[in-house]
C-alpha positions in Angstrom: -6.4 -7.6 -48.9 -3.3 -5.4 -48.0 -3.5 -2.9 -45.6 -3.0 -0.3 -47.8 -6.2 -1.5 -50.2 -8.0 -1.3 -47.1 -7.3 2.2 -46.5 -7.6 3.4 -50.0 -11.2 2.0 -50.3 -11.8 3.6 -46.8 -10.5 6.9 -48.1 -12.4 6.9 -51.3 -15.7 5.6 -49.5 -15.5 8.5 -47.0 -14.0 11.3 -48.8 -17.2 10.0 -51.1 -19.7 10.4 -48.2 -17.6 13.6 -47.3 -18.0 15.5 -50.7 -21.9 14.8 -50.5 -22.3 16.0 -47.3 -20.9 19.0 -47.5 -21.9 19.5 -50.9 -25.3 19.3 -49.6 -24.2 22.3 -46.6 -23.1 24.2 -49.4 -26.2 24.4 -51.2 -28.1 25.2 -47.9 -26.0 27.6 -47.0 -25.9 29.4 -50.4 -29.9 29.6 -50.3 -30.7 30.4 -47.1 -30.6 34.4 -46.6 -31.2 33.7 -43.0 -27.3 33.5 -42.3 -26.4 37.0 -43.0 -23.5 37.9 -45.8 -20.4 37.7 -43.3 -21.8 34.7 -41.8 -22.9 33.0 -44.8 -19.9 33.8 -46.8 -17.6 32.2 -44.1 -19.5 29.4 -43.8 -19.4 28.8 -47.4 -15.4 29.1 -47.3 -15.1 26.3 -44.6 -17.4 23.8 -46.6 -15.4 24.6 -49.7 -12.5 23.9 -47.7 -13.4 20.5 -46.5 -14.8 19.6 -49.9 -11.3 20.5 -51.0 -9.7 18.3 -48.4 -12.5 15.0 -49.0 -12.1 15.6 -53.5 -8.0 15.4 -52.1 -9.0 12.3 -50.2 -11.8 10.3 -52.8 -10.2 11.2 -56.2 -6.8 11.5 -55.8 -5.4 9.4 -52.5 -7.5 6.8 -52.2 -7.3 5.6 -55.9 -3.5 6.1 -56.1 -3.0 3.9 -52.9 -4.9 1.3 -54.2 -4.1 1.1 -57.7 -0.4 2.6 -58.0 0.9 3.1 -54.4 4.2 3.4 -55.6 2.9 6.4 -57.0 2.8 8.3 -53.9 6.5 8.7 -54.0 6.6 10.6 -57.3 7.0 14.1 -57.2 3.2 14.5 -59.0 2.4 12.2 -55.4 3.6 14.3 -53.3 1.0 17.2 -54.9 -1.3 15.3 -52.9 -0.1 15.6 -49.0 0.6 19.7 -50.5 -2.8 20.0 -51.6 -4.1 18.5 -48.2 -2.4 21.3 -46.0 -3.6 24.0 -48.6 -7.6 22.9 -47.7 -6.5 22.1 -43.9 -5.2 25.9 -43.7 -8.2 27.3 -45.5 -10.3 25.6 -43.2 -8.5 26.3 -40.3 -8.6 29.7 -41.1 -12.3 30.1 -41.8 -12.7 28.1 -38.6 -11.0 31.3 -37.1 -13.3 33.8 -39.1 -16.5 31.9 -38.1 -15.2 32.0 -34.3 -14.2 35.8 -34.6 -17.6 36.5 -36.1 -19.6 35.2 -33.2 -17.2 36.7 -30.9 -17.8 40.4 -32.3 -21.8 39.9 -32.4 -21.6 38.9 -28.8 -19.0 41.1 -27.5 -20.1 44.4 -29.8 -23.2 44.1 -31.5 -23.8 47.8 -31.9 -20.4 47.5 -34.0 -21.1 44.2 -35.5 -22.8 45.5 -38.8 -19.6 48.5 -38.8 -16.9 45.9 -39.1 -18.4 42.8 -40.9 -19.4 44.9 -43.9 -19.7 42.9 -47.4 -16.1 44.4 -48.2 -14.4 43.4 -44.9 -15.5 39.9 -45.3 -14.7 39.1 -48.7 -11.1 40.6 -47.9 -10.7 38.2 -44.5 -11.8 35.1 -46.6 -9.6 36.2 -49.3 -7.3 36.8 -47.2 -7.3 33.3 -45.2 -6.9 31.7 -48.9 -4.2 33.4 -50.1 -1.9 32.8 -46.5 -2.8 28.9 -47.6 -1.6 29.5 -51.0 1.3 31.2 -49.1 2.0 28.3 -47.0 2.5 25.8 -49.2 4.7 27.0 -51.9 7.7 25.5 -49.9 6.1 22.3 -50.2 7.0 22.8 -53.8 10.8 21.7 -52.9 11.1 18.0 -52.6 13.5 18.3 -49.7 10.2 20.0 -47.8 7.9 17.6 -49.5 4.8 15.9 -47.2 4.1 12.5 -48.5 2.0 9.1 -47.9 4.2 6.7 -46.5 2.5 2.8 -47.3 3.8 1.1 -44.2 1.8 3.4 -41.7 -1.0 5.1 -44.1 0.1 8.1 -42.5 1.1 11.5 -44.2 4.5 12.0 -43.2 6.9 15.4 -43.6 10.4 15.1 -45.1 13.1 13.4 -43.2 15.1 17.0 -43.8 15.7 20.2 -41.6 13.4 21.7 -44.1 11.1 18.6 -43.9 11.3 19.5 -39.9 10.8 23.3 -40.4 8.0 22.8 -42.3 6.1 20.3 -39.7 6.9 21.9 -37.0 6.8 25.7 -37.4 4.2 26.0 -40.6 1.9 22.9 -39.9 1.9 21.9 -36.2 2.7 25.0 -34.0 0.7 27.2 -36.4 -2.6 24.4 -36.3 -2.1 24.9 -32.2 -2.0 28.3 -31.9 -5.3 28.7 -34.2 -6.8 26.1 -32.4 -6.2 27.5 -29.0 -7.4 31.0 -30.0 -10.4 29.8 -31.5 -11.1 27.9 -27.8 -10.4 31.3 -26.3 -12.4 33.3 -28.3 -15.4 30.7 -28.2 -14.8 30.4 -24.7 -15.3 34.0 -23.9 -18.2 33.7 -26.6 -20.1 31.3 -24.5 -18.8 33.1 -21.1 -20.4 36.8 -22.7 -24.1 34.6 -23.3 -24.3 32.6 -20.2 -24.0 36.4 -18.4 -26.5 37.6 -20.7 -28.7 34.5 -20.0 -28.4 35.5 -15.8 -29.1 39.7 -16.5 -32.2 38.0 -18.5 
């Protein structure tokens, strides 16, 4: 078996597994009251978000690579790698919310119930979809494209300075700089409780 079978049957196994899983969170989440609006809402986002990302991975991916992998270098292909960073940003994003949510409970809770009001939260989680939407549209231009290259099973940008523009500014510095101010923020998170654990 190719190597590329072999990773098309892995992608469509675990994007599979994946879309149960969290299709499972979802419903939890959805029915239990327990999480609070804000919290709940958020939550929901993020599992949506990785659904998005494993349905990407299990219906689309994975069958092309193993039963047209030539395929991936259409322009209809290359939807796929687009529609990957579309669920990656949402879910980035939502990471973000769920972090800032926990930090303004710990940090404020007087003001928590002020700021995370039904209205605020379905704006922020509108918000974090539409800046994916946003993000992708240049992905649209073929010379920006991302696509699945067979030889590494890897999604690769565009060998163009748009290609480069799009990797480096749009996808990897803006994934590090929400990654590192979701470790501060959940840093200081944890730093606010262990003091409150100590006064206790």
């Amino acid at each position: 078996m190719l190597p590329q079978m072999y990773a098309g049957v892995c992608m469509i196994a675990l994007g599979s597994c994946s879309i149960v899983i969290n299709g499972i969170v979802l419903s939890i989440v959805r029915a239990n009251t327990n999480f609070g609006y804000a919290f709940g809402t958020i939550c929901a986002s993020h599992t949506i978000a990785n659904i998005g990302n494993a349905v990407v991975f299990a219906v689309l991916v994975g069958p092309l690579t193993l039963l047209y992998p030539e395929g991936h270098q259409t322009y209809i292909g290359q939807r796929c790698g687009q529609l990957l960073i579309f669920f990656w940003n949402a879910s980035v994003f939502t990471h973000f919310l769920t972090a800032f949510n926990r930090f303004v409970i710990i940090s404020c809770p007087l003001k928590y119930t002020v700021i995370f009001t039904d209205r605020f939260t379905l704006a922020v989680v509108g918000l974090a979809w539409t800046l994916s939407a946003v993000q992708v549209v240049p992905y649209f231009w073929p010379e920006c494209a991302i696509e699945y290259k067979l030889t590494s099973n890897t999604f690769r940008f565009s060998d163009t300075v748009c290609g480069f523009i799009v990797g480096q500014f749009f996808d990897l510095y803006l994934s590090m700089f929400m990654v590192a101010t979701i470790a501060i923020m959940d840093l200081y998170t944890l730093y606010r409780i262990r003091t409150a654990n100590k006064v206790i």
